[in-house]
N, C-alpha and C positions, 0 to 999 in steps of 0.2 A: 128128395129135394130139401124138405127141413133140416134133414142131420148137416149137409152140404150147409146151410145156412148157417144153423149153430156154429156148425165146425170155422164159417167165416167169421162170427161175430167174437167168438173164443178168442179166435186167432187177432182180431182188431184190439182187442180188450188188452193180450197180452204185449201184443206193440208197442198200443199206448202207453199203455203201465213201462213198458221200458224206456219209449223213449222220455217219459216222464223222470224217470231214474235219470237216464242219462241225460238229460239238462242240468237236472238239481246237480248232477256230477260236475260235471261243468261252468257252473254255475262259481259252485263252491270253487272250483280252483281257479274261476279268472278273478274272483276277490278275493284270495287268499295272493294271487300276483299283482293284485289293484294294490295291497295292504302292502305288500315288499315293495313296490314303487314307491308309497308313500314316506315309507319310514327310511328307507336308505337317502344317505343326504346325497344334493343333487351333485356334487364335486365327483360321486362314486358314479354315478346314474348316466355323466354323459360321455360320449366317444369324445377325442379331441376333436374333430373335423365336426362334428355336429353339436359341439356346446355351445357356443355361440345362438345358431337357432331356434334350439330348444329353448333356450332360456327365452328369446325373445315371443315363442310360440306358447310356452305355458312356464313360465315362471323356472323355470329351471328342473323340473320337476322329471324330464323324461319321459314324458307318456309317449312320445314319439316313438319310442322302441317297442319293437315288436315283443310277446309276452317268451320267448325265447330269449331275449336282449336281455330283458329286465332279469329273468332267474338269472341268465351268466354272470351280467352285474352283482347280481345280489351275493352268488355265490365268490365273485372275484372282491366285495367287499366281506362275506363273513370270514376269507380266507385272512385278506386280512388282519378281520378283528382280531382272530387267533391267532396271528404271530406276533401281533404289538401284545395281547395279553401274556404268550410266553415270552414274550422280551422282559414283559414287566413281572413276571412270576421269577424269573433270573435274578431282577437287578434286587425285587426281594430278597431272594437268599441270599444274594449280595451283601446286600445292606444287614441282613441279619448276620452275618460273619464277620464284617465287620465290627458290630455292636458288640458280638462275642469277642473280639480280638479288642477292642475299646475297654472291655469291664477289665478282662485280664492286664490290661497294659495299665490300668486306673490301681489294681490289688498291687501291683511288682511294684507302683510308684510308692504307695503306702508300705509296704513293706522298707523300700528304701530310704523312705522319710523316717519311720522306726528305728532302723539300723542308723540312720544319720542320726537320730537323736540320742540313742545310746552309747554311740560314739563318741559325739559332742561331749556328751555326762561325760559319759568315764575322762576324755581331754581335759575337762573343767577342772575336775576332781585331781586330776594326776597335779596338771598348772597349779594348785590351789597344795595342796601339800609336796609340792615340789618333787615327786618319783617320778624317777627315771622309765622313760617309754620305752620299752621296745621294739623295732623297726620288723 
C-alpha cells in the first residue's frame, strides 16, 4: 500500500511540475501575441467589417481578435514590411546608378568644357594672327 502511495504522490509531483511547465509555456506566448497586438499599428490590426468597432471598443487596438487573428495580422503586416523594404532596397540601387550615371555625365561635360576651351584658344590664336583654318 505505501509503494501504491508513493508511486501516486510521484506521479502528482510529476503532473504538477508539467502542468507548471505548460502554463509558463503558455503564458509566454499569449504575451509574446499581447506584444504583436501592441506594436502592429491599428490600420494593420483591423478587418474592414470590424474597424469601426474595434476602434470604438478599445482604441483601435484590436484585442477583439482572436490570438490566431492577431499572428495572421501580424504576419500579413511583416509581409508587408518586406516588400515596401525590397521596394525601397530597388529604388536604392536605383538611385545609386543613377548617381553613377550623374558623376560620369558630370566627367564627359568637363571633358567637353576642356576640348571647348582648347578649341576656343587655338580660334583665338588663328583670328589673332590671321591663319587660315582648316575645315
Amino acid at each position: 500500500m505505501h509503494r501504491c502511495r508513493a508511486k501516486q504522490q510521484r506521479d502528482d509531483r510529476r503532473r504538477a511540475n508539467h502542468n507548471e511547465i505548460e502554463r509558463r509555456r503558455r503564458d509566454k506566448i499569449n504575451n509574446w501575441i499581447h506584444e504583436l497586438n501592441k506594436i502592429i499599428p491599428a490600420e494593420h490590426m483591423n478587418s474592414p467589417s470590424s474597424e469601426t468597432q474595434n476602434k470604438q471598443n478599445n482604441g483601435g487596438q484590436g484585442e477583439n481578435l482572436s490570438k490566431g487573428g492577431i499572428l495572421a495580422k501580424a504576419c500579413e503586416y511583416i509581409t508587408r514590411l518586406k516588400d515596401t523594404s525590397d521596394k525601397l532596397t530597388e529604388c536604392l540601387a536605383e538611385k545609386d546608378q543613377i548617381l553613377l550615371e550623374n558623376l560620369q555625365l558630370k566627367e564627359s561635360i568637363n571633358q567637353l568644357l576642356a576640348e571647348n576651351k582648347r578649341l576656343q584658344t587655338q580660334l583665338q590664336f588663328a583670328l589673332e594672327t590671321n591663319v587660315k583654318l582648316e575645315s
